[in-house]
Each structure stands twice: as C-alpha cells, then as structure tokens.
mmCIF file of the N, C-alpha and C atoms, coordinates in Angstrom:
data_MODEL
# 
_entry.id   MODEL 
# 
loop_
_atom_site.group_PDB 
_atom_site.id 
_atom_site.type_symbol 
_atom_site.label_atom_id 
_atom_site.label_alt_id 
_atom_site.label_comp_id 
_atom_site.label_asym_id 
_atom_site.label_entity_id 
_atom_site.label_seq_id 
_atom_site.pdbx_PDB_ins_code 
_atom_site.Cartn_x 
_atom_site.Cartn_y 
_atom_site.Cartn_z 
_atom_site.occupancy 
_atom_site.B_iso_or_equiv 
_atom_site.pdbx_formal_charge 
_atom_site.auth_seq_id 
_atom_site.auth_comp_id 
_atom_site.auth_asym_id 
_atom_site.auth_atom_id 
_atom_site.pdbx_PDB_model_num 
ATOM 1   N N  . UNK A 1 1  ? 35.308 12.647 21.874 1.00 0.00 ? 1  UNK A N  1 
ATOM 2   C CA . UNK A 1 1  ? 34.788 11.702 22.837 1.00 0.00 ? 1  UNK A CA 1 
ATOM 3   C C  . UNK A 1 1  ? 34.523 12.449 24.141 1.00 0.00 ? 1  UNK A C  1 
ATOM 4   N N  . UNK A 1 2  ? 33.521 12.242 24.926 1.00 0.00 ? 2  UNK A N  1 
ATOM 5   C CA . UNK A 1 2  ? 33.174 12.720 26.055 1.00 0.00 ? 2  UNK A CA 1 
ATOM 6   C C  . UNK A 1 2  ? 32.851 11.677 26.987 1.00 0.00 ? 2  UNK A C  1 
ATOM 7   N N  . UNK A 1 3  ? 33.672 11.747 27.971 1.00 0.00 ? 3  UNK A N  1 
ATOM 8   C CA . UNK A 1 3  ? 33.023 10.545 28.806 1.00 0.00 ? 3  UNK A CA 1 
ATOM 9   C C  . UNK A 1 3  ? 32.343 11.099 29.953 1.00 0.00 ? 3  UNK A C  1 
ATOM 10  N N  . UNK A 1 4  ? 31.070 10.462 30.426 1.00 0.00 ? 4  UNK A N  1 
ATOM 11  C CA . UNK A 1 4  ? 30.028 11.133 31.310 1.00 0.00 ? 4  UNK A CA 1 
ATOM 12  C C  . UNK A 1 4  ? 30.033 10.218 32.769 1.00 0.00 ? 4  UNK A C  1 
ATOM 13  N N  . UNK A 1 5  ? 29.398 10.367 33.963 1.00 0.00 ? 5  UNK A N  1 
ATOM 14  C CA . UNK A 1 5  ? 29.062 10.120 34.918 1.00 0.00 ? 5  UNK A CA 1 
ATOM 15  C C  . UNK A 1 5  ? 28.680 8.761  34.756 1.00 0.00 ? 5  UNK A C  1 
ATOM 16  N N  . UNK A 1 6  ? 28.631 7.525  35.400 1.00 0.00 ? 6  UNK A N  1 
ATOM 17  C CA . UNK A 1 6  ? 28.151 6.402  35.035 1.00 0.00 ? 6  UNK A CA 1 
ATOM 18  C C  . UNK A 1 6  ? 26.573 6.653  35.721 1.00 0.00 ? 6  UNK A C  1 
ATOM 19  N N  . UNK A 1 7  ? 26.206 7.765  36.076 1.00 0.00 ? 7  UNK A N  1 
ATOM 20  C CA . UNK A 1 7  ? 25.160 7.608  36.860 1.00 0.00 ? 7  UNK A CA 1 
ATOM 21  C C  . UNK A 1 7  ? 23.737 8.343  35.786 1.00 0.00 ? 7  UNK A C  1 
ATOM 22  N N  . UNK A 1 8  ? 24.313 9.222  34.504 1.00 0.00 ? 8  UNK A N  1 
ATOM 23  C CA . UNK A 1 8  ? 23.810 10.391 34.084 1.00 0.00 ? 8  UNK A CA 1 
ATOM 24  C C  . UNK A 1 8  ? 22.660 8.956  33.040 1.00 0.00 ? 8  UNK A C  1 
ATOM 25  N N  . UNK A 1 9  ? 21.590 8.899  32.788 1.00 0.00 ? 9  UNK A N  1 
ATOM 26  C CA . UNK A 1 9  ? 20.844 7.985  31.728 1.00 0.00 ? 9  UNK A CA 1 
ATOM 27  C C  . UNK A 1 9  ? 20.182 8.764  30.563 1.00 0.00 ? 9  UNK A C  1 
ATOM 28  N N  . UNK A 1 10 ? 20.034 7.695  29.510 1.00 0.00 ? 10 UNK A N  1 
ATOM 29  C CA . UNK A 1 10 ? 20.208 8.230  28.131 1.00 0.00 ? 10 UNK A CA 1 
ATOM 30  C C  . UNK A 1 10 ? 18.939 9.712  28.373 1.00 0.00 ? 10 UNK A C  1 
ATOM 31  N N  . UNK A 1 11 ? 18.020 8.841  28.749 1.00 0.00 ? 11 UNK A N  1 
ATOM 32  C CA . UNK A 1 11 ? 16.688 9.938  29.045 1.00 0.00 ? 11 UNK A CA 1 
ATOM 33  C C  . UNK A 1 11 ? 16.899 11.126 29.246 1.00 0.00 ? 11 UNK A C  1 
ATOM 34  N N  . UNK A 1 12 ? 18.503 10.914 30.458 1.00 0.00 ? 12 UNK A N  1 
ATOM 35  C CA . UNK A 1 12 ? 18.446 12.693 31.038 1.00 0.00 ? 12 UNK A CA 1 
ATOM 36  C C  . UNK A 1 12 ? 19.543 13.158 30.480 1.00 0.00 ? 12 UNK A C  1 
ATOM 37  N N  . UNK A 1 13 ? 19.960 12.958 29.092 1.00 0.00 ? 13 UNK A N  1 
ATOM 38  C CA . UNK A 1 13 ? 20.868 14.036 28.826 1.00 0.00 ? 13 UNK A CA 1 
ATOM 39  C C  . UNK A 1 13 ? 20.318 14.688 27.176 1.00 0.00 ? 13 UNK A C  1 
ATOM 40  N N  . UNK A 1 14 ? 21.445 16.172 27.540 1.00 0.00 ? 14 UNK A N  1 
ATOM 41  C CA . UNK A 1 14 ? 20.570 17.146 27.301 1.00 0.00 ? 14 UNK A CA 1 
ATOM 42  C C  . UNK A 1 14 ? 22.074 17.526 25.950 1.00 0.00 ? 14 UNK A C  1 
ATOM 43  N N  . UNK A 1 15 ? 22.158 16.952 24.938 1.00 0.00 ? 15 UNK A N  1 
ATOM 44  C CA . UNK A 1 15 ? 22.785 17.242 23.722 1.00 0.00 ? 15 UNK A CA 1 
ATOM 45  C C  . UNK A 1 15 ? 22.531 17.887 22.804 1.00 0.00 ? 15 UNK A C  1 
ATOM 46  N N  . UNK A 1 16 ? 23.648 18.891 22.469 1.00 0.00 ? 16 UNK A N  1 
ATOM 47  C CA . UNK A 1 16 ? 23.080 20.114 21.569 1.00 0.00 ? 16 UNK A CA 1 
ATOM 48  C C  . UNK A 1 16 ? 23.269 19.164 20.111 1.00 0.00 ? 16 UNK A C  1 
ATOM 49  N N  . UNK A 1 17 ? 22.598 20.189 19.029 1.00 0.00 ? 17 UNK A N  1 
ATOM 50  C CA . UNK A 1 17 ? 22.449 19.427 17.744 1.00 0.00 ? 17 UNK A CA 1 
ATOM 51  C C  . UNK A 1 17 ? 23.861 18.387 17.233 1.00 0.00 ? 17 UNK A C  1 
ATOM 52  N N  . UNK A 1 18 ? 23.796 17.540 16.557 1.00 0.00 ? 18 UNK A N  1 
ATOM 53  C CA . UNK A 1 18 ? 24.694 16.804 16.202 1.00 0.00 ? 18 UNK A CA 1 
ATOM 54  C C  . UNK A 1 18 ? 24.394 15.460 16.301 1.00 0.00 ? 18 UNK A C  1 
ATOM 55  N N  . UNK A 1 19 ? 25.276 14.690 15.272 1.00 0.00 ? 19 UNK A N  1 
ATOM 56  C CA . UNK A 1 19 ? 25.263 13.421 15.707 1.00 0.00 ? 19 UNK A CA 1 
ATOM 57  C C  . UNK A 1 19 ? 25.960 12.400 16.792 1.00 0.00 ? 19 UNK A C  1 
ATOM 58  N N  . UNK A 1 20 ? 25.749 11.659 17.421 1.00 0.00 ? 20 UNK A N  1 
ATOM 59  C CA . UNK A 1 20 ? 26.376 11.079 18.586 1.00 0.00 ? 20 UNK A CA 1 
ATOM 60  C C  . UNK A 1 20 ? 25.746 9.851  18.380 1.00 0.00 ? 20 UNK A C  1 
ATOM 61  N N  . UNK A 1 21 ? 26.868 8.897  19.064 1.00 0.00 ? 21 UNK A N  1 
ATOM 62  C CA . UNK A 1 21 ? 27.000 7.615  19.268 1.00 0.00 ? 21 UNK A CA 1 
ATOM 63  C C  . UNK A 1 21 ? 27.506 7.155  20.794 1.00 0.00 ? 21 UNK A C  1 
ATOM 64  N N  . UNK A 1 22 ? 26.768 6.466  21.235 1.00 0.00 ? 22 UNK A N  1 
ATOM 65  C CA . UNK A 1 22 ? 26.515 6.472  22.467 1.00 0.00 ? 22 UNK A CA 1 
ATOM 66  C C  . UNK A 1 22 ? 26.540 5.239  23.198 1.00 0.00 ? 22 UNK A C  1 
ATOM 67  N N  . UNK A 1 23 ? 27.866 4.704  24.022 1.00 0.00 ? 23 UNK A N  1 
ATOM 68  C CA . UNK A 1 23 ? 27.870 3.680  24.678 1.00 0.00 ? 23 UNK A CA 1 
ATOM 69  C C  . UNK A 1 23 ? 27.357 3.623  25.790 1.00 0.00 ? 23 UNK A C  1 
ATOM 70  N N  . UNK A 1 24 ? 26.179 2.614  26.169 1.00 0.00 ? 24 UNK A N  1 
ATOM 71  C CA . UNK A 1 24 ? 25.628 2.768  27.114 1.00 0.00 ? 24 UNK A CA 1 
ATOM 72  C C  . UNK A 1 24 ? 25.492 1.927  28.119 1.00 0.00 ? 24 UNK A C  1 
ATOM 73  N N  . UNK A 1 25 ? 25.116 1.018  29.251 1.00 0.00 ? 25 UNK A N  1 
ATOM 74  C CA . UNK A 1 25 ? 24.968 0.071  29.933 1.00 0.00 ? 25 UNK A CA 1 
ATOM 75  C C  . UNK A 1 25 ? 23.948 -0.055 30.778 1.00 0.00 ? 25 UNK A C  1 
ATOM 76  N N  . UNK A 1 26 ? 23.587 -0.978 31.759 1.00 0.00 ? 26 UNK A N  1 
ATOM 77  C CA . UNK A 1 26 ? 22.380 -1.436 32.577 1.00 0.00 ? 26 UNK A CA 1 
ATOM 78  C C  . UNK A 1 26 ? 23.226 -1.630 33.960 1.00 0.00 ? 26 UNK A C  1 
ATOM 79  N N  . UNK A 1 27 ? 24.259 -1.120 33.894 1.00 0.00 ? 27 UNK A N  1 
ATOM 80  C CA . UNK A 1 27 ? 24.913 -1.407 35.368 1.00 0.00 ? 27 UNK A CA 1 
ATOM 81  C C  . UNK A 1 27 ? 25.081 -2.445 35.527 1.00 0.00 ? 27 UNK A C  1 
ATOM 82  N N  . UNK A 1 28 ? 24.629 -3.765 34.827 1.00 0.00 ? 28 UNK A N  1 
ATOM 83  C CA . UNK A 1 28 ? 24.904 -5.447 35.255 1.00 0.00 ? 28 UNK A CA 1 
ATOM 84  C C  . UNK A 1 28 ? 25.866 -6.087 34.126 1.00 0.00 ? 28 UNK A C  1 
ATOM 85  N N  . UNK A 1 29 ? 25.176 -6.470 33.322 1.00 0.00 ? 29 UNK A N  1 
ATOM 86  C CA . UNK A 1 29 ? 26.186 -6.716 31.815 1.00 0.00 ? 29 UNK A CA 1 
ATOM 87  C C  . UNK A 1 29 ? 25.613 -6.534 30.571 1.00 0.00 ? 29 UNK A C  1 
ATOM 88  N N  . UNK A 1 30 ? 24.380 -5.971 30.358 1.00 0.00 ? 30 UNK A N  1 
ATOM 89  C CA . UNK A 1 30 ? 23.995 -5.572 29.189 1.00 0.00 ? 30 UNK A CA 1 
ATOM 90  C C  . UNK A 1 30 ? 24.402 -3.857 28.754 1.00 0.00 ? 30 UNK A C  1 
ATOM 91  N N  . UNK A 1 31 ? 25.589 -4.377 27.400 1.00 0.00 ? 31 UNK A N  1 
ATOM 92  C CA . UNK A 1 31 ? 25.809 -3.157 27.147 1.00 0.00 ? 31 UNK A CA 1 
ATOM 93  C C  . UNK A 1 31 ? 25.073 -2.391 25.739 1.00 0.00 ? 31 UNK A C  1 
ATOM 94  N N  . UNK A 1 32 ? 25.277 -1.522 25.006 1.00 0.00 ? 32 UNK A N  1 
ATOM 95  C CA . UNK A 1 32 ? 24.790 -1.354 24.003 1.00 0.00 ? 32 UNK A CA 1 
ATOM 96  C C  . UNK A 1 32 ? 24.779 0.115  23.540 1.00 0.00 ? 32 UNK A C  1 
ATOM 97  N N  . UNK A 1 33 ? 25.247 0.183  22.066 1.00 0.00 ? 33 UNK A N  1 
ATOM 98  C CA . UNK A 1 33 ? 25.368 1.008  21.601 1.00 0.00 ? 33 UNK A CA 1 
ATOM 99  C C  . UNK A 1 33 ? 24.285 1.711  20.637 1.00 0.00 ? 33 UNK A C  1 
ATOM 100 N N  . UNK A 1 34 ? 23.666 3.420  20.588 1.00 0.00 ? 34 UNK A N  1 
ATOM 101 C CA . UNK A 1 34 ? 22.595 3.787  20.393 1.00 0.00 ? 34 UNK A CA 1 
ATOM 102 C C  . UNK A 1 34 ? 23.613 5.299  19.732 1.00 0.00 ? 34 UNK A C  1 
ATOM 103 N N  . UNK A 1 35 ? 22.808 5.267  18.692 1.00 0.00 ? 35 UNK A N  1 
ATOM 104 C CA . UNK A 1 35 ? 22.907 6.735  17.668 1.00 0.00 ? 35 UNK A CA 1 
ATOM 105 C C  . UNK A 1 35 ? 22.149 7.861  18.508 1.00 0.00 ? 35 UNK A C  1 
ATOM 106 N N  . UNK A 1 36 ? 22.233 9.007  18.490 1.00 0.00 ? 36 UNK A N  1 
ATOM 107 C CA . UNK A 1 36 ? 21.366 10.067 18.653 1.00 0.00 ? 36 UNK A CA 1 
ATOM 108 C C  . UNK A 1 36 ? 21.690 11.502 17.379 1.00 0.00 ? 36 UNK A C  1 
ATOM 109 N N  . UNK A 1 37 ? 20.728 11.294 16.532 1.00 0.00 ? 37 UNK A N  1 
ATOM 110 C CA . UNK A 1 37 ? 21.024 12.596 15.608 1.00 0.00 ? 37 UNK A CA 1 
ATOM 111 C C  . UNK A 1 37 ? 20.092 13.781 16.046 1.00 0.00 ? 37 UNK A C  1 
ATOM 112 N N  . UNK A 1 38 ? 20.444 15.084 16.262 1.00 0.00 ? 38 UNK A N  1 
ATOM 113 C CA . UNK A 1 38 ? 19.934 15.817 16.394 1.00 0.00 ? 38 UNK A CA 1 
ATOM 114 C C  . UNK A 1 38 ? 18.606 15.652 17.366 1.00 0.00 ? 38 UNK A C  1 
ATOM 115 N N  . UNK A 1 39 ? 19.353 15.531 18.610 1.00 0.00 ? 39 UNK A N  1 
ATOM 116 C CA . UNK A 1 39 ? 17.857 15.352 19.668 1.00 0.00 ? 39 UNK A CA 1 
ATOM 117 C C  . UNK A 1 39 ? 17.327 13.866 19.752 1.00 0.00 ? 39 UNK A C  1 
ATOM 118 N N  . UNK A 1 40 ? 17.484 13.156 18.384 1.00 0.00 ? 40 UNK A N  1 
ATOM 119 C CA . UNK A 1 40 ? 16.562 12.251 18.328 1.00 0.00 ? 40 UNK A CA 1 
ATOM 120 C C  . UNK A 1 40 ? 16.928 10.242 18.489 1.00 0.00 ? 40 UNK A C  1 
ATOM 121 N N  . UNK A 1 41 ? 16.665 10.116 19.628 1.00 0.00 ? 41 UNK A N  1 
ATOM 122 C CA . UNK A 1 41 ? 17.050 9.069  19.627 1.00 0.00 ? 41 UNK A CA 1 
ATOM 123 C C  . UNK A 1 41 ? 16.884 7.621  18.675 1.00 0.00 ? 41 UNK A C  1 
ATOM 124 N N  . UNK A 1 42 ? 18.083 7.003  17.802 1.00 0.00 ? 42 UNK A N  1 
ATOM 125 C CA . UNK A 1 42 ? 17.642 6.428  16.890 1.00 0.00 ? 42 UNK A CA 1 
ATOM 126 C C  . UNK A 1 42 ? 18.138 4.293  17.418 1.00 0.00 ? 42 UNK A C  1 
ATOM 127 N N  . UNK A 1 43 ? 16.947 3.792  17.928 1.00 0.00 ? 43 UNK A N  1 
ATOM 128 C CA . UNK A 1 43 ? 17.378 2.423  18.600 1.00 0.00 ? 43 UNK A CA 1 
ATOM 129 C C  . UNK A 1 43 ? 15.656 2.046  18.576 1.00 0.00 ? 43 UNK A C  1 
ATOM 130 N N  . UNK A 1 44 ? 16.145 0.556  18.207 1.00 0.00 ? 44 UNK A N  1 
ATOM 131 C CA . UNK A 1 44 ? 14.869 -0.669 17.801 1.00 0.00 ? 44 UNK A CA 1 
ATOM 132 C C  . UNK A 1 44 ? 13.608 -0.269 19.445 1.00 0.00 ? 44 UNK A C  1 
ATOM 133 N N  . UNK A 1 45 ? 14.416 -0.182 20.969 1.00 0.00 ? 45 UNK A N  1 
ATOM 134 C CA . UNK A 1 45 ? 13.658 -0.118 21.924 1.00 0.00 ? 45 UNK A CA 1 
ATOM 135 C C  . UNK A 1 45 ? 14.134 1.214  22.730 1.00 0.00 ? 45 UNK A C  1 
ATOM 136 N N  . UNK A 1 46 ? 12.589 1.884  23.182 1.00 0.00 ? 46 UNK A N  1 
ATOM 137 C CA . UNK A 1 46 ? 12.403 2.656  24.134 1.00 0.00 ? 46 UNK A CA 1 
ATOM 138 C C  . UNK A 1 46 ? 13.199 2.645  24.973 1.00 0.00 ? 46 UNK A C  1 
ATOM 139 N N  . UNK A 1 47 ? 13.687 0.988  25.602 1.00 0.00 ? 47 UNK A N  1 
ATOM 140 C CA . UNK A 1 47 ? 14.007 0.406  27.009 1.00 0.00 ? 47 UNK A CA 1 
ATOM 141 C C  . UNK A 1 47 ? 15.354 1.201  27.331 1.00 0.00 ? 47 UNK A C  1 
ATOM 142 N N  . UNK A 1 48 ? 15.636 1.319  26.223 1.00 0.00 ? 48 UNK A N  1 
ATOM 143 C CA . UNK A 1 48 ? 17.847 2.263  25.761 1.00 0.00 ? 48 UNK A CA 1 
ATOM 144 C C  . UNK A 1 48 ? 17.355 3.345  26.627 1.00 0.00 ? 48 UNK A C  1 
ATOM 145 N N  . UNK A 1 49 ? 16.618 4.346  27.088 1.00 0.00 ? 49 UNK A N  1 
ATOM 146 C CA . UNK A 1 49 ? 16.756 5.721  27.567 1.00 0.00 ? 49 UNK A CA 1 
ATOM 147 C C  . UNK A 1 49 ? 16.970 5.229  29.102 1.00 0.00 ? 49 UNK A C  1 
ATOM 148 N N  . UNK A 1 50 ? 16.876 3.835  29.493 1.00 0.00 ? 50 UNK A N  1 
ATOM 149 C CA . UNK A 1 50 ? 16.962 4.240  31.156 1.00 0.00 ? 50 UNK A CA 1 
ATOM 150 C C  . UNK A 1 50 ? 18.236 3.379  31.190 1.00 0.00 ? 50 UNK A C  1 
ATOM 151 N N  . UNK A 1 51 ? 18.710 3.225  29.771 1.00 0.00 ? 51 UNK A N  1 
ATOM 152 C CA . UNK A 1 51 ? 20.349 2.780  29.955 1.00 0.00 ? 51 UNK A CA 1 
ATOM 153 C C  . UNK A 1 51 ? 20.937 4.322  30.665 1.00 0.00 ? 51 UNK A C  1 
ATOM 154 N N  . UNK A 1 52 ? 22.985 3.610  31.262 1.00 0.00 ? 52 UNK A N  1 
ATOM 155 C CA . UNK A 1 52 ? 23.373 4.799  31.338 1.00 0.00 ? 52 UNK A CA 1 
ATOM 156 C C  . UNK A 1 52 ? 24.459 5.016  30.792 1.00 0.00 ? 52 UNK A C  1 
ATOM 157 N N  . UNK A 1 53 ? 24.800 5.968  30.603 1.00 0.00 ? 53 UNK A N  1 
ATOM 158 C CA . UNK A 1 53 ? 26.224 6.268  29.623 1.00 0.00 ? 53 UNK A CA 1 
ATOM 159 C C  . UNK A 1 53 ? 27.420 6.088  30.207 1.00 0.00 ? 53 UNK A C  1 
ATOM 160 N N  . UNK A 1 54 ? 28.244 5.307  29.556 1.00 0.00 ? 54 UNK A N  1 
ATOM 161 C CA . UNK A 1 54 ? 29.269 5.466  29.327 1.00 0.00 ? 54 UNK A CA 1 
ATOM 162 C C  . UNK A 1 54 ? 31.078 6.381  28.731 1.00 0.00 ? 54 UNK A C  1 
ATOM 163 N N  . UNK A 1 55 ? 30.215 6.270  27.704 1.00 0.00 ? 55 UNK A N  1 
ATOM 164 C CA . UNK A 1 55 ? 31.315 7.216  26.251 1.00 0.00 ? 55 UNK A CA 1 
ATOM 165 C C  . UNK A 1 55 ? 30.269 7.899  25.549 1.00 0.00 ? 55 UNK A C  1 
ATOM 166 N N  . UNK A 1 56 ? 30.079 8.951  24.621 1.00 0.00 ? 56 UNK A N  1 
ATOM 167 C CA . UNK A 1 56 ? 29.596 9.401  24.232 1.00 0.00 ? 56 UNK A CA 1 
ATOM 168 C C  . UNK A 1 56 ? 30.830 9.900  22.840 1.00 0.00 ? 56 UNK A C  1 
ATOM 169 N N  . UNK A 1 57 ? 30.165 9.815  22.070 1.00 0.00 ? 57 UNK A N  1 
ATOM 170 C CA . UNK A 1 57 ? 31.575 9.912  20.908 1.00 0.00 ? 57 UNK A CA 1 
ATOM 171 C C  . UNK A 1 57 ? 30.382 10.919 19.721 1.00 0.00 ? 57 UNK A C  1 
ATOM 172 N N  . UNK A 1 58 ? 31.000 11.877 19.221 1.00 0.00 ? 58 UNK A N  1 
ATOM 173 C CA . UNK A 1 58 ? 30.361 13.365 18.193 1.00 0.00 ? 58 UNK A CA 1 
ATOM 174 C C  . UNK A 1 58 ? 31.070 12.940 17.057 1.00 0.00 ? 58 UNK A C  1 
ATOM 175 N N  . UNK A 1 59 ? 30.147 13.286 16.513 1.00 0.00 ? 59 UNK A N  1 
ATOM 176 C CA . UNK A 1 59 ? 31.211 13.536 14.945 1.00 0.00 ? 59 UNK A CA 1 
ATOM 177 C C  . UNK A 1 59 ? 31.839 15.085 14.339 1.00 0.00 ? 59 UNK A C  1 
ATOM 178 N N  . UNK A 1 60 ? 32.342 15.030 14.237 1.00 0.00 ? 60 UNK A N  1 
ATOM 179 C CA . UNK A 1 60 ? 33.353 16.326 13.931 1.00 0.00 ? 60 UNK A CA 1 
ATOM 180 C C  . UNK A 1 60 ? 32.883 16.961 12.609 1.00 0.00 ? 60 UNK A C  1 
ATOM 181 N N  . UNK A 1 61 ? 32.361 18.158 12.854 1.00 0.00 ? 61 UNK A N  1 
ATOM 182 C CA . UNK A 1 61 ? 32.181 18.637 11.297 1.00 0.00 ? 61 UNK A CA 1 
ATOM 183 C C  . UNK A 1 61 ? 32.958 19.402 10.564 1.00 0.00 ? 61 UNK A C  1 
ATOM 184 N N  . UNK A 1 62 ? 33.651 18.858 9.812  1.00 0.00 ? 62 UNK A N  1 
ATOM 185 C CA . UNK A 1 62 ? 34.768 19.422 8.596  1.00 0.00 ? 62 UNK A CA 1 
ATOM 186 C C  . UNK A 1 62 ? 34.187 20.967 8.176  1.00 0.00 ? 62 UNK A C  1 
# 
C-alpha cells in the first residue's frame, strides 16, 4: 500500500509496470475506486484521471 498526497491526480502519476488499484476522490464526496495495469488506466469514464488519490494498493508478485 502506498499512500500519496491528497493533492497528486490520477492523470499525474507516474507508475512503474504493475498492477494497481487505486482509491481515489473529488475532494467533496464522490469517491471511487479505478484499476491501473501496466500504465493503463482501466475505468467506464475518462472523468477518474482528474480524481485524486488517496491509497494506492500493488499487487505483490510471488
């Protein structure tokens, strides 16, 4: 788990390969959680990249 800056947004961060799961927010009360595999952001709307992070959670490779 990595927890980031409440200020850092999905757009501007810069994750090396892997999968991640990514709690994110709007600063008001919409929260929401977004996959990123390898670079690639995986969520129904665009609108998620000017969310901002929260937690950031990796998966561990055995």
């Amino acid at each position: 788990m990595i927890d980031y800056e409440s200020d850092i947004k999905l757009n501007d961060l810069n994750l090396e390969k892997g999968k991640y799961a990514v709690f994110c927010w709007d600063k008001k009360d919409f929260y929401h959680m977004v996959s990123i595999i390898d670079n690639i952001l995986y969520d129904k709307d665009d609108k998620s990249l000017e969310l901002y992070t929260i937690t950031i959670y990796k998966t561990k490779v055995d």
